[in-house]
Backbone as ProteinMPNN parsed JSONL, in Angstrom:
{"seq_chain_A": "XXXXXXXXXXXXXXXXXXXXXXXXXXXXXXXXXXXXXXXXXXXXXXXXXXXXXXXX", "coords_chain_A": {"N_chain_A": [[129.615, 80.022, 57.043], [132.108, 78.367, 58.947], [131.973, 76.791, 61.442], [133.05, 74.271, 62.987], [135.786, 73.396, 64.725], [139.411, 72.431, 64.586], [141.096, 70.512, 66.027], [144.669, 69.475, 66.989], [146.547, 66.505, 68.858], [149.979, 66.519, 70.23], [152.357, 64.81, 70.184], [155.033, 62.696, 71.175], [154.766, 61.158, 68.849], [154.39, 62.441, 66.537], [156.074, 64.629, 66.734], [157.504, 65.557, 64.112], [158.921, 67.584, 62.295], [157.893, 67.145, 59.693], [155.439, 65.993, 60.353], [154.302, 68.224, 61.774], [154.2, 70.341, 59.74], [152.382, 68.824, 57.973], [149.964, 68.958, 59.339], [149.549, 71.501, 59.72], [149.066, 72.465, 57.198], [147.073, 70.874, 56.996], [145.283, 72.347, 58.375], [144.957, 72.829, 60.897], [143.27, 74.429, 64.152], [143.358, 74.674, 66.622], [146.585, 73.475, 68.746], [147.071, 70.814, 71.031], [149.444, 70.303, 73.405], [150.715, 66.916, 74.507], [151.016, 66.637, 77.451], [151.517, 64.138, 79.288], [153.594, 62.67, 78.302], [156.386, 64.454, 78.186], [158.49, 66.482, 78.761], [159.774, 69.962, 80.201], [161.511, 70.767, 77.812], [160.98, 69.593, 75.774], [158.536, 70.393, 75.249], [158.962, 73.296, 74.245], [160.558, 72.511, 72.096], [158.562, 71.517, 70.648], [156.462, 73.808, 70.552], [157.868, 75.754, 69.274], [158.436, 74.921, 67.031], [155.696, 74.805, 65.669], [155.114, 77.461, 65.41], [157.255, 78.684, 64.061], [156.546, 76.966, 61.917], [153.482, 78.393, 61.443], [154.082, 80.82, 60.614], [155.118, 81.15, 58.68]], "CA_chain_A": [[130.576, 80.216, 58.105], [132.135, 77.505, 59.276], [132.137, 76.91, 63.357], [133.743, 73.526, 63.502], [137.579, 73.684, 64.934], [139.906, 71.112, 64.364], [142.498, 69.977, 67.492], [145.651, 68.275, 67.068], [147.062, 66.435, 70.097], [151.057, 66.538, 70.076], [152.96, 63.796, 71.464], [156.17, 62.469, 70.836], [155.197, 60.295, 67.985], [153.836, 63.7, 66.42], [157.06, 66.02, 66.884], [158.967, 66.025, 63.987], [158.663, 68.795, 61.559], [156.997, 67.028, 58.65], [154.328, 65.937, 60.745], [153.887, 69.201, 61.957], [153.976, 70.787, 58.984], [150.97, 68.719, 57.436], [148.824, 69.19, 60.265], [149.523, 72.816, 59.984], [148.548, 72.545, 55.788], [145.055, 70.431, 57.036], [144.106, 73.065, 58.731], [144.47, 72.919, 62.342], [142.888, 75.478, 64.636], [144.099, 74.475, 67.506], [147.363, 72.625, 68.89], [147.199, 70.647, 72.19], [150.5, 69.277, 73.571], [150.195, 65.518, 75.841], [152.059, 66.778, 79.012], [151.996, 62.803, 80.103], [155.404, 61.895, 77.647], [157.392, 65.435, 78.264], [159.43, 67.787, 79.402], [160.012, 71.349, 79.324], [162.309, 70.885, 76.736], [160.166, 69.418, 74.437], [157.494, 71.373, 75.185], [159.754, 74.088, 73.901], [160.957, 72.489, 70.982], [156.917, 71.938, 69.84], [155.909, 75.598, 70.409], [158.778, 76.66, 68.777], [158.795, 74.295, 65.98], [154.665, 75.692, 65.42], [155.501, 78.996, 65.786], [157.644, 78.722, 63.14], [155.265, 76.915, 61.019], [152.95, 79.692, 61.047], [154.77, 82.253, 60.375], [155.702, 81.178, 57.026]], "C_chain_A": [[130.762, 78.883, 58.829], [132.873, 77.065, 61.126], [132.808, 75.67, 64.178], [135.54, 73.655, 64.058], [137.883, 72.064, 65.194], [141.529, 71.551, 65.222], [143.377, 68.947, 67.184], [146.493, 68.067, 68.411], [148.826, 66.463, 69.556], [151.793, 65.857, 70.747], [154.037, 63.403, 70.409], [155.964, 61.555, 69.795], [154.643, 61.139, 66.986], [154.245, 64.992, 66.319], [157.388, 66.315, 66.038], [158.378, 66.663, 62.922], [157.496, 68.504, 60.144], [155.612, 66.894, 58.771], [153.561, 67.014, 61.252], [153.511, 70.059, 60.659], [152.322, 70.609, 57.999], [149.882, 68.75, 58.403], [148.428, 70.81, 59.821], [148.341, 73.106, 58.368], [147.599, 72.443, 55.753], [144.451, 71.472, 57.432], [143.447, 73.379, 60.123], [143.81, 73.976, 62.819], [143.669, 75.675, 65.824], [145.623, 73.307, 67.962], [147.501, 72.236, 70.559], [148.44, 69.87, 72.277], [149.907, 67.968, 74.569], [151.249, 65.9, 76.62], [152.519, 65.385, 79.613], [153.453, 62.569, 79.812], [156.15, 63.338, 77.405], [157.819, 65.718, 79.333], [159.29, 68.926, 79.275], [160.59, 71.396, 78.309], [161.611, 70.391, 75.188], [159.157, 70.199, 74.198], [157.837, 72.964, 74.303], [159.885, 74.066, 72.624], [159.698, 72.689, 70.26], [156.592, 73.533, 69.834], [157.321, 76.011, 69.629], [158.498, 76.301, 67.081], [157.009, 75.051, 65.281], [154.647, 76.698, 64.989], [156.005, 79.46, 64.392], [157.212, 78.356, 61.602], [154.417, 77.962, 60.612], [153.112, 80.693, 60.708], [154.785, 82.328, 59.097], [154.58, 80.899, 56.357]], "O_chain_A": [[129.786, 78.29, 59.287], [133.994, 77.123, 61.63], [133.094, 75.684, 65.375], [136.331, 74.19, 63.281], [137.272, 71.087, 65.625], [142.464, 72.344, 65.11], [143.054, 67.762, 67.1], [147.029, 68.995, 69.017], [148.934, 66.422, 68.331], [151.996, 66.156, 71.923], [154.021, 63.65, 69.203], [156.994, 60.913, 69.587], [154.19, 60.347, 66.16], [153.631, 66.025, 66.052], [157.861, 67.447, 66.147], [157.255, 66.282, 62.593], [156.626, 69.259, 59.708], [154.743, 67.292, 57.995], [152.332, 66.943, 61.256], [152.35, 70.466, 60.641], [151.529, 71.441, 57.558], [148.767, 68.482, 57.957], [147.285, 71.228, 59.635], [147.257, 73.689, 58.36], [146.84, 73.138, 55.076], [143.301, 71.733, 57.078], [142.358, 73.815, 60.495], [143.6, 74.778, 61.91], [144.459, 76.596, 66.032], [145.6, 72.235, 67.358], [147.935, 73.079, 71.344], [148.658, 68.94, 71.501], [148.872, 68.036, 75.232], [152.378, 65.455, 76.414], [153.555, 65.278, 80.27], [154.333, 62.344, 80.643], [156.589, 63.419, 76.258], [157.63, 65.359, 80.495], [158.677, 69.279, 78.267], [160.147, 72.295, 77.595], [161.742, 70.744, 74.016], [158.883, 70.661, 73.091], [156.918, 73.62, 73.813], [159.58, 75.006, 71.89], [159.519, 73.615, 69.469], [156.561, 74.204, 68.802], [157.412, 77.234, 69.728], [158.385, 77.113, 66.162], [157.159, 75.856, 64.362], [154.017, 76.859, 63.944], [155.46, 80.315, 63.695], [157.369, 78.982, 60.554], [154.564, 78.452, 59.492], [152.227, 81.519, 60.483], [154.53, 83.328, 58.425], [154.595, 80.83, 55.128]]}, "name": "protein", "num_of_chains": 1, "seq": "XXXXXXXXXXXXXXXXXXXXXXXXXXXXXXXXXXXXXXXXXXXXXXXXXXXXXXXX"}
């Protein structure tokens, strides 16, 4: 059983779908956004863009 978890931070050099995508493939557990370089709107687009990742 394996008890390590693996955190990816999410920052704007980190948004765009491909990069999300292979994070998602490694094996993340968790996804932290960096609140310093946003907005709501991005914040938005990431959880959405995730969201959607997982699903599929």
């Amino acid at each position: 059983m394996n008890k390590t978890k693996i955190i990816a931070t999410i920052g704007p050099s980190s948004n765009d779908i491909q990069t999300l995508k292979r994070l998602v493939q490694s094996g993340i557990d968790v996804v932290r956004i960096n609140l310093k370089h946003c907005d709501y709107k991005f914040c938005e687009d990431i959880i959405s863009k995730i969201k959607k990742l997982i699903q599929n």
